[in-house]
C-alpha positions as CSV (number, residue, x, y, z in Angstrom):
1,X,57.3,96.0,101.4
2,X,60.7,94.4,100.4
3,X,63.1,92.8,98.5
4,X,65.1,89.7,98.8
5,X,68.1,88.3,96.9
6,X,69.4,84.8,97.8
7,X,72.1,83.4,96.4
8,X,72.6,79.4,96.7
9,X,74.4,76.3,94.9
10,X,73.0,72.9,94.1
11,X,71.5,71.0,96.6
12,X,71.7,73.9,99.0
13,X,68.0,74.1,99.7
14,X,68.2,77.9,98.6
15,X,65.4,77.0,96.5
16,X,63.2,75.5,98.5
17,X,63.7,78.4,101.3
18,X,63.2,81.5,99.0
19,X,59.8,79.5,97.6
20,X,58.9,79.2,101.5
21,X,60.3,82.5,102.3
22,X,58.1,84.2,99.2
23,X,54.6,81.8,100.5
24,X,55.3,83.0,104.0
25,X,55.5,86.9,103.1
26,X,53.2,86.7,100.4
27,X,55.8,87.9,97.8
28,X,56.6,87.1,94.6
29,X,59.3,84.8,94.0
30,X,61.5,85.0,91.0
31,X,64.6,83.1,89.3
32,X,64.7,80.9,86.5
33,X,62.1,82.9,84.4
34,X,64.9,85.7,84.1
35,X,66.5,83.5,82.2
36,X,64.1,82.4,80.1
37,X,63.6,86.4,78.6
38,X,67.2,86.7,78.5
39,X,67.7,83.6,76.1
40,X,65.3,85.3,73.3
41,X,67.7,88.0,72.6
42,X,70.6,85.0,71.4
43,X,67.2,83.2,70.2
44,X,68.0,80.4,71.3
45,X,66.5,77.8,73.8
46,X,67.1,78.0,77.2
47,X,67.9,74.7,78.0
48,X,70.9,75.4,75.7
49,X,71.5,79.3,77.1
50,X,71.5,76.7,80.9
51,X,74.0,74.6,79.8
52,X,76.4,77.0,78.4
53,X,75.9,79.6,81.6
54,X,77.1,76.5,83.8
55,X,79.6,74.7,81.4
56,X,80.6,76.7,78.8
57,X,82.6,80.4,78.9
58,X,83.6,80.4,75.6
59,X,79.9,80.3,74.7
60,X,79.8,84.0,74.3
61,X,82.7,84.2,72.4
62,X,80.8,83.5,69.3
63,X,78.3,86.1,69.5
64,X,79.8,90.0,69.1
65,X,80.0,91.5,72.3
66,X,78.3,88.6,73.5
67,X,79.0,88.7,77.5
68,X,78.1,92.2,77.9
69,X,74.8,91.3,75.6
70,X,74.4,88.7,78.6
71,X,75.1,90.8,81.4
72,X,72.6,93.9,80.2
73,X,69.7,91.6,79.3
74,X,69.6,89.9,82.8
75,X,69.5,93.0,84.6
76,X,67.3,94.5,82.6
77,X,64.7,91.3,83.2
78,X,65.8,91.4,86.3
79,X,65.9,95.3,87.5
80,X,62.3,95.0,85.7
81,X,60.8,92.4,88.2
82,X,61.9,93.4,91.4
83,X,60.9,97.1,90.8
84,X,57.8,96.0,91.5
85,X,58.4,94.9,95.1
86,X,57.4,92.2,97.4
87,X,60.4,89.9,95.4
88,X,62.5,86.7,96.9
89,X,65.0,86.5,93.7
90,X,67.2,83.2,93.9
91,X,70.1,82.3,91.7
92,X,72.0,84.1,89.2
93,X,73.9,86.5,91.4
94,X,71.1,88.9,91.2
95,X,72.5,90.9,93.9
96,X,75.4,92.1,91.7
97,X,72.9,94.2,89.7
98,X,71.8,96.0,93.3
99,X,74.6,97.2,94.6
100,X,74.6,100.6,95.7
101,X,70.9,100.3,96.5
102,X,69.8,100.4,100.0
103,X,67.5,98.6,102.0
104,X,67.3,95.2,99.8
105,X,68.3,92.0,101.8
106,X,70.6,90.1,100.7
107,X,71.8,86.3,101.6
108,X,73.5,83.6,101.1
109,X,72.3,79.9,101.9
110,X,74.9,77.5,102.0
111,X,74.4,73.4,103.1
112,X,76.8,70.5,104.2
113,X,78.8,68.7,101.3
114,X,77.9,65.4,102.4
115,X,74.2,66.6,102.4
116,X,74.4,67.8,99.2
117,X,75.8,64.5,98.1
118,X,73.4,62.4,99.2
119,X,70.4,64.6,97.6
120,X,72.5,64.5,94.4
121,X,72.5,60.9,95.1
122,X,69.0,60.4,95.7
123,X,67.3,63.1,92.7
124,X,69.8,61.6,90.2
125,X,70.5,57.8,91.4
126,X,74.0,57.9,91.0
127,X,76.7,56.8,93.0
128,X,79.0,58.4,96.1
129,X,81.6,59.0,93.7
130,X,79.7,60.2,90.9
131,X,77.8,63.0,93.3
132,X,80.8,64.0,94.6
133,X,82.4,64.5,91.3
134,X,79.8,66.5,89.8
135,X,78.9,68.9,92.7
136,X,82.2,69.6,93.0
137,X,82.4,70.5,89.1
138,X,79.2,72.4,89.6
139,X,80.1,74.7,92.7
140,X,83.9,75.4,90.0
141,X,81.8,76.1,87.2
142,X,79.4,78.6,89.2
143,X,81.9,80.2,91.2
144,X,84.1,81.0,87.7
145,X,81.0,82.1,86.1
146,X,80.5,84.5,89.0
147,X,83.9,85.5,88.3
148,X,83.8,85.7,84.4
149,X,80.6,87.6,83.8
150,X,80.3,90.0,87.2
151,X,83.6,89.9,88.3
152,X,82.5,89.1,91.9
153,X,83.2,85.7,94.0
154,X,79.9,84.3,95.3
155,X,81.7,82.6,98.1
156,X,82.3,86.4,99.8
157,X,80.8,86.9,102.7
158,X,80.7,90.5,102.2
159,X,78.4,90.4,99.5
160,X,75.7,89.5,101.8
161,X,73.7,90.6,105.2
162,X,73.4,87.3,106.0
163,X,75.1,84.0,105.7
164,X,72.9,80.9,106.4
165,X,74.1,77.1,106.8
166,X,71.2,74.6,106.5
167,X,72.5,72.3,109.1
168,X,71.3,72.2,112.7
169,X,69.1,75.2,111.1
170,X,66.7,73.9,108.5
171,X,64.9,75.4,105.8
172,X,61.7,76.4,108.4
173,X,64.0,77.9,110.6
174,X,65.8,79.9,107.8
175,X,62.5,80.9,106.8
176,X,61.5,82.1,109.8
177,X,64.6,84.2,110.9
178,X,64.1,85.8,107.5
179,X,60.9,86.5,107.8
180,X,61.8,88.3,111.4
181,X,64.6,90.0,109.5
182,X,62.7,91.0,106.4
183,X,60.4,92.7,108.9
184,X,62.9,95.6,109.9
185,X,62.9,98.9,109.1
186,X,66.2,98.6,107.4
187,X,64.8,96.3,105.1
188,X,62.0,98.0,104.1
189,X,61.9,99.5,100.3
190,X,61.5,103.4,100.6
191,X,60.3,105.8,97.9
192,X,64.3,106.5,97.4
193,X,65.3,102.9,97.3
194,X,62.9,102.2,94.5
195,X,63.6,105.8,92.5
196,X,66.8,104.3,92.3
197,X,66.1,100.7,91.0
198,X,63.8,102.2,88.1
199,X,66.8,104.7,87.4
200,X,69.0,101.6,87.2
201,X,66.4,99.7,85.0
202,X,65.9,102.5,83.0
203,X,69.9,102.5,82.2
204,X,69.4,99.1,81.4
205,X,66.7,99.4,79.3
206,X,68.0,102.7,76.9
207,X,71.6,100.8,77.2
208,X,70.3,97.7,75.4
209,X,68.1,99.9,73.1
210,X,71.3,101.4,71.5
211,X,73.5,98.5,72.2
212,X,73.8,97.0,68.6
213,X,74.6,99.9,67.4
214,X,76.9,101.9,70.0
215,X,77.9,99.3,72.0
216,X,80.6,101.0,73.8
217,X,78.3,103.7,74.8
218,X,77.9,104.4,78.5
219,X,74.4,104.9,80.1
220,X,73.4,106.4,83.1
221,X,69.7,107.5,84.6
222,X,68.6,109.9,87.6
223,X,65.3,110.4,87.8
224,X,64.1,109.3,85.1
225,X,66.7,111.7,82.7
226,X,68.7,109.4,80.5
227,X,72.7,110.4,80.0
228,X,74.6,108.8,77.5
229,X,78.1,109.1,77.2
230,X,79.9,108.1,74.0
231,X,83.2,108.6,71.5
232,X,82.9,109.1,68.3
233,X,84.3,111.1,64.9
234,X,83.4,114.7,64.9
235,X,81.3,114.5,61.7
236,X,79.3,111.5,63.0
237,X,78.2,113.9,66.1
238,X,74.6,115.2,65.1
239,X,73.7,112.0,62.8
240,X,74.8,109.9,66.7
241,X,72.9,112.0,68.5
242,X,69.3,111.8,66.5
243,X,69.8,108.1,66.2
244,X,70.0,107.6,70.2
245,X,67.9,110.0,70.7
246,X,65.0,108.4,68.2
247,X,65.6,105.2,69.9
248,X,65.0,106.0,73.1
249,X,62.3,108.3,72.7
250,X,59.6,104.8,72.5
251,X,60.6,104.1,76.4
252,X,58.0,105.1,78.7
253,X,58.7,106.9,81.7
254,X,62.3,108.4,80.5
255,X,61.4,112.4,81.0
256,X,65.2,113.4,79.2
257,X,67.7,112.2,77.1
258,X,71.5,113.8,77.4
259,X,73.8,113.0,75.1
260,X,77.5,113.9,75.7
261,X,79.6,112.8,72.5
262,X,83.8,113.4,73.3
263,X,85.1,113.5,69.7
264,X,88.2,111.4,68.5
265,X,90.1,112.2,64.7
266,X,89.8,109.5,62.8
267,X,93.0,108.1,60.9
268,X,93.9,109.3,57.4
């Protein structure tokens, strides 16, 4: 029982080893499909939602509070699929949405440049100089993106357990000192580990259930009990209360719902 995060670029054969790596542990494996729920809340297609993660920031500037719309659907998706277990997640920087949460491995796949070239070359028949032009674009664009939305730099080693260069080790070797590493005890999902990713999805899920209409509300869960934090004008207290309270009643598996208002005057 476990869960896997891998984060890769283009042409990095991440994708090919978290496939192998989810075949070879008989695991689920999971990316691009997060994604694909996340772009029916902007309703839009995700081909565009693709384009705009990758080359486009101000992309969420025309929607209202639209990167921390982003940011709290994907882990929602996200914190919904892996608490099932037995999950190889790749792409996205899904392993900003676990930190704090033991016993989940996480890694990092990284490849030569001039490797990643000549696939680019090859997939897309395009020139040396066009390759280069675009991976380097591409690895900019992901790394500001990591930046923009999570606030964390992919490139950090520290981020990860484990730090792997397809080179002299290929994608069945990779593999298999996953599979070896995925193996230990320290790796393996306990009863608390996975109390503690349905109290994070849980968060997720109440936070985007109020989100359009207290947006700046702050959402915590522990063990199952839902605390929301939020500021607001002394007579809107009660009529607050009932309304997050009524939304957030229709979730299964929330036992509680706390709701801690701190009142502010409003302006004459």
């Amino acid at each position: 029982m476990g869960i896997i995060t891998i984060s890769r670029g283009s042409y990095s054969k991440g994708k090919e080893t978290a496939e192998n790596l989810a075949r070879e542990l008989g695991y689920e494996c999971i990316s691009r499909d997060i994604l694909l729920e996340a772009s029916t809340h902007f309703n839009i297609p995700e081909v565009k939602l693709v384009r705009a993660i990758h080359y486009a920031p101000s992309f969420f500037d025309r929607f209202q509070h639209g990167k921390e719309k982003y940011i709290l659907f994907i882990r929602e998706a996200f914190l919904e699929h892996i608490q099932k277990d037995n999950v190889v997640y790749h792409g996205l920087a899904g392993h900003f949405f676990i930190q704090g949460i033991p016993n989940i491995l996480k890694v990092r796949i990284i490849a030569n440049i001039e490797d990643r070239i000549k696939e680019e070359m090859r997939r897309e028949k395009i020139s040396d100089k066009e390759a280069r032009y675009i991976l380097k674009k591409d690895d900019d664009e992901r790394r500001k993106w990591g930046m923009y939305l999570y606030g964390i730099d992919t490139n950090d080693t520290s981020l990860y357990d484990m730090v792997l260069h397809i080179d002299n080790i290929k994608v069945n070797d990779a593999v298999e000192i996953l599979t070896g590493l995925a193996g230990r005890s320290c790796f393996q999902t306990t009863p608390e580990s996975l109390m503690m990713i349905k109290d994070s999805y849980l968060a997720a899920k109440a936070h985007a259930a109020i989100f359009e209409s207290f947006p700046d509300a702050e959402v915590q869960c522990r063990n199952s009990v839902v605390n929301v934090k939020l500021e607001t004008a002394l007579s809107l207290e009660e009529e607050a209360t009932d309304r997050i309270k009524d939304a957030l009643k229709k979730i299964d598996d929330i036992k509680e719902v706390r709701v801690k208002l701190v009142p502010f005057e409003t302006g004459d």
